[in-house]
C-alpha positions in Angstrom: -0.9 -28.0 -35.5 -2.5 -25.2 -33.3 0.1 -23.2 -31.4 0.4 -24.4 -27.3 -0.1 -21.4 -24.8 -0.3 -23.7 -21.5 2.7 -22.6 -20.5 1.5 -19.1 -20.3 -1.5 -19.5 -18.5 0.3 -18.6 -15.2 0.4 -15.0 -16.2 -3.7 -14.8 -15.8 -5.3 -13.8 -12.7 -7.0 -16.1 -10.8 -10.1 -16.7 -8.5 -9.0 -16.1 -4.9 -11.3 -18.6 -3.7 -11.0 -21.6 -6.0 -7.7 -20.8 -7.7 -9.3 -21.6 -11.3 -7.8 -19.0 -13.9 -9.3 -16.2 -15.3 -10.1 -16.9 -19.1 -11.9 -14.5 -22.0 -15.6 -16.9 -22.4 -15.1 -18.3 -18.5 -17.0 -16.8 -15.1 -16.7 -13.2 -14.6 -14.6 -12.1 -12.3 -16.3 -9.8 -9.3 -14.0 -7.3 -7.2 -14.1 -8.2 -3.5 -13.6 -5.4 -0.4 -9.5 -6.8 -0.3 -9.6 -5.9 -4.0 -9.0 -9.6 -4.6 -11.3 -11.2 -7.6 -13.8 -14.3 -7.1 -15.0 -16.0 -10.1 -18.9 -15.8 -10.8 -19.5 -19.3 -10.2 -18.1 -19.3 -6.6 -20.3 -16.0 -6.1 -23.5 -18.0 -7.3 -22.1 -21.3 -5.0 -21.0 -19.3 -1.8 -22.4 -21.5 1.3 -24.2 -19.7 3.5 -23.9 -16.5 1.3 -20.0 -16.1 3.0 -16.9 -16.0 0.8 -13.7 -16.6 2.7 -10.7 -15.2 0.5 -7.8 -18.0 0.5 -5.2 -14.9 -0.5 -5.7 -12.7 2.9 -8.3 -15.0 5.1 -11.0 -12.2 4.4 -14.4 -13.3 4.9 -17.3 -11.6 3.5 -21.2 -11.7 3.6 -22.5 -11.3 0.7 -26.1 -10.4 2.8 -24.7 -7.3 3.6 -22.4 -6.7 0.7 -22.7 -6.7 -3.0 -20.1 -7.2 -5.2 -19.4 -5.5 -8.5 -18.1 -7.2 -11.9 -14.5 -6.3 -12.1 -14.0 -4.1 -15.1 -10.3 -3.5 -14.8 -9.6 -7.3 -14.4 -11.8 -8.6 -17.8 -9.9 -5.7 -19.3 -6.9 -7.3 -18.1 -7.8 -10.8 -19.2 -8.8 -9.6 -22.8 -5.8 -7.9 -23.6 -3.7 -11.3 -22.0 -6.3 -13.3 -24.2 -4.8 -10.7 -27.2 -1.4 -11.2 -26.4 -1.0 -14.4 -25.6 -4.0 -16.5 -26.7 -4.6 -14.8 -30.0 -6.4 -17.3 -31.8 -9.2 -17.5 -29.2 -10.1 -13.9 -30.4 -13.3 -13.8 -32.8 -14.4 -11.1 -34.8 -17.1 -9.1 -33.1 -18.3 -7.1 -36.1 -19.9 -9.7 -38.3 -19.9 -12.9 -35.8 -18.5 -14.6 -38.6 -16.6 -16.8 -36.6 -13.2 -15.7 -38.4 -9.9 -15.4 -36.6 -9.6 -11.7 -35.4 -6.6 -9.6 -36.4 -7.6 -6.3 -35.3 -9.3 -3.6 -32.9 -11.0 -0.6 -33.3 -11.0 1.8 -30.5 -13.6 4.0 -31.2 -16.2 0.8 -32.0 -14.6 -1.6 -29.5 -15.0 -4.2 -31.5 -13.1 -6.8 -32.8 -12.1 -7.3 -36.6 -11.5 -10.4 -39.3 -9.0 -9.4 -42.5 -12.3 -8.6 -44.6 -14.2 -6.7 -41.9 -11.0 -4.4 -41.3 -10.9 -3.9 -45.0 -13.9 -2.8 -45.3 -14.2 -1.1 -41.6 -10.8 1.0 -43.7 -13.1 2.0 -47.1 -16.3 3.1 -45.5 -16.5 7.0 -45.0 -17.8 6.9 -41.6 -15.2 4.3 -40.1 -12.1 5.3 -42.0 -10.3 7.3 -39.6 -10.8 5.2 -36.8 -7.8 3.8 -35.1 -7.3 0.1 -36.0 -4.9 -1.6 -33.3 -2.9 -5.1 -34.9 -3.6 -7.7 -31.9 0.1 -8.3 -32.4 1.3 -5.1 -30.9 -2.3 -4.9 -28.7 -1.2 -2.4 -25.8 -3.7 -1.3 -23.2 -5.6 1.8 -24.1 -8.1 3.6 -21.6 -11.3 4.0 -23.3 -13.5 6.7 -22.3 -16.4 5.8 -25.1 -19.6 7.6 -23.9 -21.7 5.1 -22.4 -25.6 5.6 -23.2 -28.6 6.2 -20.8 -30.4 3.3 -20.3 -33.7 5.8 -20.0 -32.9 8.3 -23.2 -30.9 5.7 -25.4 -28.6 7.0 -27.0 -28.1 9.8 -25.3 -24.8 9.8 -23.3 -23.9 9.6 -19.2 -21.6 12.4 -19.0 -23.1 13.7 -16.0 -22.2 12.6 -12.1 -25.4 13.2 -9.6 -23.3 14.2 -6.4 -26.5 13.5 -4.3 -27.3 10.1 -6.1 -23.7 9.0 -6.4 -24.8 7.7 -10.2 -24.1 8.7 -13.8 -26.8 10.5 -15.9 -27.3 12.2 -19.2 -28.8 15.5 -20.3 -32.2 14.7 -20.0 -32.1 13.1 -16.6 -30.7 16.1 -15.6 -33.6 18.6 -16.5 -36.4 15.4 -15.6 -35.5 13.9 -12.4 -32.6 15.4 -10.9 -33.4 19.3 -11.6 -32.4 20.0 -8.0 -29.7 17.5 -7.6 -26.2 19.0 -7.9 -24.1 17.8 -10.5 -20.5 17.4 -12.1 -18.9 16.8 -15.3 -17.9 13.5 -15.4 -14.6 14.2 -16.6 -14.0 16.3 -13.5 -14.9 13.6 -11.1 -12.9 10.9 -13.0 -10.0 13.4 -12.7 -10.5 13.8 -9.5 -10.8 10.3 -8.6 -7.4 9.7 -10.6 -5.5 12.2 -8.4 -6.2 10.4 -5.5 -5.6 7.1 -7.0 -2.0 8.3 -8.1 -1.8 9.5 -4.5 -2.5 6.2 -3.1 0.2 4.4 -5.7 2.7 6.7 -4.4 1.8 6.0 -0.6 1.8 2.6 -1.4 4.8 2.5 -3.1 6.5 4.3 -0.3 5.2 2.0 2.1 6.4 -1.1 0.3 10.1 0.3 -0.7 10.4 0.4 3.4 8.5 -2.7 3.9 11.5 -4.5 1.5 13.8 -2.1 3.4 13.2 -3.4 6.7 13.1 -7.4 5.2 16.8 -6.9 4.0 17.8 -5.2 7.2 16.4 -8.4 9.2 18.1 -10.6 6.5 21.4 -8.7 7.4 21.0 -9.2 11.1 20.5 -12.9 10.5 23.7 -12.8 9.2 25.3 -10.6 11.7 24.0 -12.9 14.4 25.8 -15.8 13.0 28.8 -14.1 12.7 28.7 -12.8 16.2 27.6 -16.5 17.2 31.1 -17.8 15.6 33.1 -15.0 16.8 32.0 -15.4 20.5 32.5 -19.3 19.7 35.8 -19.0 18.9 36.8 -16.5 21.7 35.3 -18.8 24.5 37.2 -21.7 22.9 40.5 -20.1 23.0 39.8 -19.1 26.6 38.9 -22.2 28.2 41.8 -24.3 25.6 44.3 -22.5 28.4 42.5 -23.4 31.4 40.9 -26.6 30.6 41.5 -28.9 33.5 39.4 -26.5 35.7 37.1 -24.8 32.7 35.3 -27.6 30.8 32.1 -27.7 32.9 32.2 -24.1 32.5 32.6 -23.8 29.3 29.9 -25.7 28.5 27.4 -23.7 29.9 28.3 -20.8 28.3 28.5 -22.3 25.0 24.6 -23.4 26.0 23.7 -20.0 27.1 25.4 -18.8 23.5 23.1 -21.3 21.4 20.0 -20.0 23.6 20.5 -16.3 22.9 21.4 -16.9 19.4 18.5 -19.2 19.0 16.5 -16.6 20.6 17.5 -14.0 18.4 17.2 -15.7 15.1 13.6 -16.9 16.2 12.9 -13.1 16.9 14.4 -12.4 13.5 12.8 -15.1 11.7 9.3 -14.2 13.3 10.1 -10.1 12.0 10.8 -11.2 8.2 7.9 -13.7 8.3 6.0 -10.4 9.2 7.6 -7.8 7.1 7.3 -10.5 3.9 3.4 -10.8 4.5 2.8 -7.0 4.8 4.8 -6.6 1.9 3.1 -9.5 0.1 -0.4 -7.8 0.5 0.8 -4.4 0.1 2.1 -5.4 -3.1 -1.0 -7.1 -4.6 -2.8 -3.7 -3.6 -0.6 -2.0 -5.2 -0.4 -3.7 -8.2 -4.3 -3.9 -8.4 -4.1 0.1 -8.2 -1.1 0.2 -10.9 -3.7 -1.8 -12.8 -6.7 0.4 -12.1 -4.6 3.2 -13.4 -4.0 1.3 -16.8 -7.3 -0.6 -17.9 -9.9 1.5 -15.4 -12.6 3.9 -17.6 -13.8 7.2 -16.1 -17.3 4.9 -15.3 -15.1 2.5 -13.9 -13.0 5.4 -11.8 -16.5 5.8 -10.2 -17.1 2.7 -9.1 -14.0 1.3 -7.6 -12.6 5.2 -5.9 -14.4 3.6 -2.4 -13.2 0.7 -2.6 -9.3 1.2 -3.4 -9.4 3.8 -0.5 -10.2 1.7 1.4 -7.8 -1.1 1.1 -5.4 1.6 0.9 -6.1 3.5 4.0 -6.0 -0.1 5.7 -2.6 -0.6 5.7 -1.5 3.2 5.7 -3.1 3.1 8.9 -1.8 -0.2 10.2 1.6 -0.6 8.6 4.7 -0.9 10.3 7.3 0.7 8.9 9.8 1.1 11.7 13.4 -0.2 10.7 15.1 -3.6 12.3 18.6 -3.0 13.8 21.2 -5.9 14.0 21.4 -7.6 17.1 24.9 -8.4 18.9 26.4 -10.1 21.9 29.7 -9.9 23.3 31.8 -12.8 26.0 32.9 -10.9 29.5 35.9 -11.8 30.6 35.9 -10.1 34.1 37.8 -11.6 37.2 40.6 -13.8 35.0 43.3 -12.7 37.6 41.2 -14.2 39.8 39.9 -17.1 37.9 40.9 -20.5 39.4 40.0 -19.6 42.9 36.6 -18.5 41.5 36.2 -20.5 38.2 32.6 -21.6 39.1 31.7 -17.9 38.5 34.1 -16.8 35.4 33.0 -16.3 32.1 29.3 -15.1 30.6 27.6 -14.2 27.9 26.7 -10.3 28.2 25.5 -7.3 25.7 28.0 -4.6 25.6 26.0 -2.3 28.0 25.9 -4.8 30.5 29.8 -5.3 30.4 29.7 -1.7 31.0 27.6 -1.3 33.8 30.2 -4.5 35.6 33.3 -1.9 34.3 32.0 0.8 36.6 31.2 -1.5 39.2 34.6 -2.8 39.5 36.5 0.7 40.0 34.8 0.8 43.3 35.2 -2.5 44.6 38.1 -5.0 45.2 37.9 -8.1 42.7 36.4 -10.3 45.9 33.7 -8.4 46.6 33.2 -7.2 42.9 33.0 -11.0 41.7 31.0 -11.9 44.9 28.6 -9.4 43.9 28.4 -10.5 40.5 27.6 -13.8 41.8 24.0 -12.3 43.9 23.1 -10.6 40.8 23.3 -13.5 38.3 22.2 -15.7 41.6 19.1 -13.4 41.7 19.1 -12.9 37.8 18.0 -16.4 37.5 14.7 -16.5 38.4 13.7 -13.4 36.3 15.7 -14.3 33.5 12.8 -15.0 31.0 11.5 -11.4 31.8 14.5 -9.8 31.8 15.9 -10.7 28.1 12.1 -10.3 26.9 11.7 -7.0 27.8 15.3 -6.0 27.2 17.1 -8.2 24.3 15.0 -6.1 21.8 16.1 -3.0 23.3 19.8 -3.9 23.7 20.4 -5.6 20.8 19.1 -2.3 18.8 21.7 -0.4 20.0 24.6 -2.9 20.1 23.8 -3.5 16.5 24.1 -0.3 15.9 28.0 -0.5 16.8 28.4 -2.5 13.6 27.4 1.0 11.7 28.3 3.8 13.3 29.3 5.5 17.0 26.3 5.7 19.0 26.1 7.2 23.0 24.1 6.5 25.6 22.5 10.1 26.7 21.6 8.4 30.4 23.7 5.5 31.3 20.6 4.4 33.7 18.6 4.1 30.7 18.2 1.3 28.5 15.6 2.5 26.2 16.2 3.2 22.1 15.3 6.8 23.2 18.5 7.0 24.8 20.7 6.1 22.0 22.3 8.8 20.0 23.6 8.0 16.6 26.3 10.0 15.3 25.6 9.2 11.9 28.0 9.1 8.9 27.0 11.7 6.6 28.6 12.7 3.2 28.3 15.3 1.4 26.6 14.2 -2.2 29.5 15.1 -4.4 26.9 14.5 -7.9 24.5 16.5 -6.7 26.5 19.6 -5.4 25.7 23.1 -7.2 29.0 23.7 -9.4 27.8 27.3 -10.3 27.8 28.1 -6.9 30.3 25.8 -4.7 32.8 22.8 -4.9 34.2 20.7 -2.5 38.3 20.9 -1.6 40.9 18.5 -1.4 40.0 18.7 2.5 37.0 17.6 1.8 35.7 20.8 2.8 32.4 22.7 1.4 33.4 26.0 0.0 31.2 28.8 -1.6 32.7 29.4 -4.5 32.5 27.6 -8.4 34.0 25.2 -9.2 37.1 25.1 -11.9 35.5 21.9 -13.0 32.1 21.3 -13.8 31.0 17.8 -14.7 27.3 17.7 -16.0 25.7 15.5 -14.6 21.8 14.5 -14.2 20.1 15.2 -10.9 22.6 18.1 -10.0 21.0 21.1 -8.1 20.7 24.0 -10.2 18.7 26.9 -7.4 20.0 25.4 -4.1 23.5 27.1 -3.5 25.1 23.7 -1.9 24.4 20.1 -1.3 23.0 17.4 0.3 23.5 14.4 2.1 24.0 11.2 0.0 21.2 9.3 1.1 18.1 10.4 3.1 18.1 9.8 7.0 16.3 7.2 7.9 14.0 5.9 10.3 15.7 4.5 13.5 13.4 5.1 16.6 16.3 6.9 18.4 17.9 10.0 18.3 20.9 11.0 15.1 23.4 13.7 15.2 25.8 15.7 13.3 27.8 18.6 13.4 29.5 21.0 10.8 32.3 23.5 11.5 32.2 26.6 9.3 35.2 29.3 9.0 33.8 32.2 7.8 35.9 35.7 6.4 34.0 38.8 5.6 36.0 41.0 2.8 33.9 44.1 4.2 31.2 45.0 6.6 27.8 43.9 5.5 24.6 45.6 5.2 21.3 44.4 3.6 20.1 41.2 4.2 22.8 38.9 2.9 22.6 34.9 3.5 25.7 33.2 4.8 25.4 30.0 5.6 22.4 27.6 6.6 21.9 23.6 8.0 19.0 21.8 8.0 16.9 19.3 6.8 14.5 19.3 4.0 12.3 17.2 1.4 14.1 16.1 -1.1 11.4 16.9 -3.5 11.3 20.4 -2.2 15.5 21.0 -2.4 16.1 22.6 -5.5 12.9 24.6 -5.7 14.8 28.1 -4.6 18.3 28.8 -3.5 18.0 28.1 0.6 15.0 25.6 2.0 14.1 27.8 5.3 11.2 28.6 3.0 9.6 25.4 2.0 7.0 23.8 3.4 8.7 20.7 4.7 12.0 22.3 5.9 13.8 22.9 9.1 16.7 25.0 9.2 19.3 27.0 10.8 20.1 30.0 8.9 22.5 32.6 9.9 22.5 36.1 7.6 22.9 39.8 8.1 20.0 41.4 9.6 18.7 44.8 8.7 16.6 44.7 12.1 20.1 44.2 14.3 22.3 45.9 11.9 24.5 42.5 12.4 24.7 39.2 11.4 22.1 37.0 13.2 20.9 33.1 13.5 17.2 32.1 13.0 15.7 28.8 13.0 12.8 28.4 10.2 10.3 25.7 10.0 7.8 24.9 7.2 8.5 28.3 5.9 8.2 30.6 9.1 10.6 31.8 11.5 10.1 30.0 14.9 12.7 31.8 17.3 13.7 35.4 18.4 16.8 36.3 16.5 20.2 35.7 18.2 22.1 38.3 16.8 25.9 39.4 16.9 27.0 35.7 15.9 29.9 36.9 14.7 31.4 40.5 14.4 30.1 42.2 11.8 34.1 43.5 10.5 36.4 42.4 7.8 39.9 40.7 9.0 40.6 36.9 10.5 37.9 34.2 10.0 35.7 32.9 12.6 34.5 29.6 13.3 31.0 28.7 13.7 30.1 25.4 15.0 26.6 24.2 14.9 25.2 20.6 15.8 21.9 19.0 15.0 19.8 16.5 16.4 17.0 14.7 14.0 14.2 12.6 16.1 11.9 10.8 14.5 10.7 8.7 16.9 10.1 12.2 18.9 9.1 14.1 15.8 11.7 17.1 17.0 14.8 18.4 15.6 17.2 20.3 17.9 19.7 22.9 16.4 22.7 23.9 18.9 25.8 25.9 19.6 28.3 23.9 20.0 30.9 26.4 20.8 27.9 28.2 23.3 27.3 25.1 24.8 23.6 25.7 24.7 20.3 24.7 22.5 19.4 27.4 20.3 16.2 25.9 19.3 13.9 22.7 19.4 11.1 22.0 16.7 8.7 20.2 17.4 5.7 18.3 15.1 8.4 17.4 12.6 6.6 15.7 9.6 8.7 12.9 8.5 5.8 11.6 6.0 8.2 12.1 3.4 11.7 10.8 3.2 14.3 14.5 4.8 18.1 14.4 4.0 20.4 17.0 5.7 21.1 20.0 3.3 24.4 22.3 3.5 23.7 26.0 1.9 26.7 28.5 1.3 26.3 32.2 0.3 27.4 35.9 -0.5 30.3 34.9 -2.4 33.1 37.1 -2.7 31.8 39.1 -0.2 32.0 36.1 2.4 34.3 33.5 2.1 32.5 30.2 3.6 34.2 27.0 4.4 31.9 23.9 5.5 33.1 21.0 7.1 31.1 18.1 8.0 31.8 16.4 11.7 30.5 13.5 11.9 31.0 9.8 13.6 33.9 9.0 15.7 35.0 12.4 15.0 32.2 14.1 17.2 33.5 14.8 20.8 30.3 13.7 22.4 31.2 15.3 26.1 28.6 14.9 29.4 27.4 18.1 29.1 26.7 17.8 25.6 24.5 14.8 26.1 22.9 16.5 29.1 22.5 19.6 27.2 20.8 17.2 24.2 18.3 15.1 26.8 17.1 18.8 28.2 16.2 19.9 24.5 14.0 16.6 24.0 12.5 16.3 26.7 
């Protein structure tokens, strides 16, 4: 009985306009501009000469555009056909009509039991590789294709001018003057880019999936707040309930709207996300696929067209991460409440309980709850405007209470620009440079080795420190850290002698020397001895240049008692700047600005000199941070 495959059939590519299956003897498949595939028979049947792709709604004229066979896709489907549907495989050599076993790379063909016998005996096909369809794994075949005008001479050449492949001859008959390239070189070429497209694209989509789970998450979050509040306002109004039923009711119906409201705006976000991702996937895939089956002809051919599905949705994507909305129940006036009951109780975001908080300090609880009264009075009639153009913005930053402390740099401003997050870094323990620090039972960053040393992939082995965990990520608003150093000198320095530096850097660019200031994608604040000042000075460095005068005299260039250096920085993506300052000064030292954050930057911690200096690092970092007035004044003047 012949063996059943049906149940594999899924794993073949189909048409993208009548969903038929991709098989070894069915229509060819042709390569559309979306790098979806249409069979030939809906290419020869197209009405009106239009083909509307059912996977992305793409139409195209085929008038104005003509579509190429798909290479990489009927390589696709004949090693499927070879792996899964064995028996449908023929031998080519002899059409004999015997059941295939084997393939020959260097013919391309396909061999029966005898013909591989005897492809294995004669002297000029001996040593060619035979490949068992059993274990048939995609190879890239770069076979010499032959000039169809000096058969069997071989295309190796690329005619820059007439964007085609020719051979020798062509070159010295008609294309003398043209100017040429190896085709190897253009194919390698061509890969380069294509490899740089798969990592784009990759990139892209790892955020894409990012930003579903975060919306997942604030799904989840909103529910919770929703039964928290629920419960609250039910407690509430169980003590008061002869005079609070009415109003309790409408708060629970203003609860259900926002929540409603927010899960639609949630729901309507991952619907989004999950589509971009969906199509950014089947790019890439098509790409990871053109990397696998494509020949260096085939390079040629499909280089336009996989740049330019790619470079539509690097251009268009969004990749800005979802926060977690949140809501919390005001409670203002309850000493008050049953001569004003009609007014007690609402739904509010945390900044808008605020704002009442600071009211009320001035006021006497009449005229604060009669003012409350006028605004929600006059509140009503803009109320669809209001939470449209602010629930997005508010509920950014009051889900960002459920991860770490964030500020408001202008209490009059409700914008994300406004927020600062003082994030909760950690120094990455399995990356930190044993040879050249360790971390204390503090917790502290010290420049020394460490009596331990766990090996351990991944660990620096140049950079003298360590990193953050995890990279910083992409928020829209404002994040912020601090570190506190104590530094000793055993003797006064001369030379130039690193002690210390803070930044952010590449990952990819960390570990290529022993401090980042240098690197192309790093910004730093180093502080060192200086020849120039004869004294120990702080720089700022971006991209590998110093970009501010040097502030010497830091610290006093003497042995005896430690000093403390405290630093602060500011990372901006939204802004593109990254602000380094003094904390002790009480001023900016320096703002950079054009920050690339094309690639993913984690925060870096660099200690030096040891034994001459004795360094001592410690992170500052959420609620720890004392984030003063004059500190977020002094932050808001550095990004504007």
């Amino acid at each position: 009985m012949p063996r059943c495959y049906c149940w594999r059939m899924d794993i073949f590519p189909k048409c993208s306009v009548c969903q038929q299956q991709f098989v070894l003897k069915g229509p060819a498949p042709y390569l559309l501009p979306c790098l979806h595939a249409v069979c030939e028979t809906c290419v020869t049947s197209a009405g009106a000469g239009v083909i509307s792709c059912s996977t992305c709604q793409r139409e195209v004229n085929l008038t104005d555009t003509r579509l190429k066979k798909d290479a990489v896709r009927q390589k696709e489907i004949f090693h499927l056909t070879a792996k899964h549907r064995p028996t449908e495989l023929l031998c080519t050599h002899e059409d004999d009509s015997n059941q295939a076993v084997c393939w020959c790379r260097q013919c391309e063909e396909l061999l029966c039991e005898y013909c591989q016998n005897m492809h294995s005996s004669l002297k000029p096909t001996r040593k060619h590789v035979l490949q068992n369809l059993s274990d048939f794994k995609p190879v890239v075949s770069n076979i010499p294709t032959p000039c169809s005008i000096h058969n069997p001479d071989s295309l190796y050449l690329f005619d820059l001018r007439c964007n085609i492949l020719i051979c020798g001859r062509c070159r010295f008959e008609d294309h003398a003057d043209h100017e040429v390239e190896k085709l190897d070189v253009v194919a390698e070429s061509i890969l380069k880019q294509l490899d740089q497209h798969k990592t784009e694209l990759a990139t892209l989509h790892a955020r894409q999936q990012s930003n579903i789970q975060n919306i997942r998450r604030g799904t989840e979050i909103t529910d919770t707040t929703h039964n928290t509040l629920k419960e609250n306002i039910g407690h509430t109004f169980r003590v008061l309930r002869s005079q609070l039923d009415q109003r309790e009711e409408e708060l629970l119906t203003d609860l259900e709207g926002q929540t409603k409201a927010t899960k639609t705006s949630l729901r309507t976000q991952l619907n989004t996300c999950e589509e971009a991702s969906k199509k950014c996937s089947e790019v890439l895939d098509y790409v990871t696929k053109v990397l696998t089956y494509a020949s260096q002809s085939d390079l040629l051919e499909l280089e336009s067209s996989v740049r330019e599905a790619t470079r539509a949705f690097l251009d268009t994507a969004e990749t800005q991460t979802q926060d977690i909305p949140a809501a919390v129940f005001n409670t203002n006036g309850l000493s008050k409440l049953k001569s004003n009951i009609s007014r007690f109780g609402a739904v509010l975001t945390k900044d808008m309980e605020k704002q009442y908080a600071r009211d009320k300090e001035t006021q006497t609880e009449h005229d604060f709850i009669a003012e409350m009264e006028i605004k929600y009075k006059n509140s009503i009639d803009e109320n669809e405007n209001i939470v449209k153009r602010a629930s997005e913005t508010t509920h950014f930053m009051l889900g960002l209470l459920n991860e770490c402390d964030v500020h408001l740099l202008k209490s009059d401003a409700l914008d994300k620009s406004m927020v600062l997050k003082c994030i909760h870094l950690k120094y990455d323990t399995d990356k930190i440079n044993l040879d050249e620090a360790h971390i204390n039972t503090e917790g502290d960053l010290i420049n020394s080795k460490s009596a331990t040393r766990s090996a351990r992939k991944g660990r620096l082995k140049k950079y003298r420190g360590t990193c953050s965990t995890i990279p910083l990520p992409l928020t829209d608003c404002p994040q912020y850290w601090e570190t506190e150093t104590r530094v000793g000198l055993d003797k006064t320095l001369t030379g130039s002698i690193l002690i210390l530096e803070v930044g952010v850097c590449a990952e990819g660019e960390m570990d290529m020397t022993s401090y980042v200031a240098r690197r192309p994608h790093a910004y730093s604040l180093i502080v060192r001895h200086c020849t120039t000042h004869e004294g120990i000075c702080r720089v700022t460095w971006k991209e590998g240049k110093e970009v501010t005068l040097h502030l010497p005299y830091t610290i006093p260039n003497t042995a005896g008692a430690p000093h403390t250096l405290h630093y602060g920085v500011v990372y901006d993506d939204a802004r593109k700047k990254i602000v380094f300052i003094d904390v002790k000064e009480k001023k900016a030292i320096s703002t950079l600005d054009n920050v690339d954050s094309s690639q993913p930057l984690r925060p870096v911690f660099g200690l030096y000199s040891a034994p001459v200096v004795t360094v001592s690092m410690r992170l500052v970092v959420g609620s720890d941070i004392n984030m003063t007035e004059e500190k977020k004044a002094m932050i808001v003047k550095a990004l504007s």
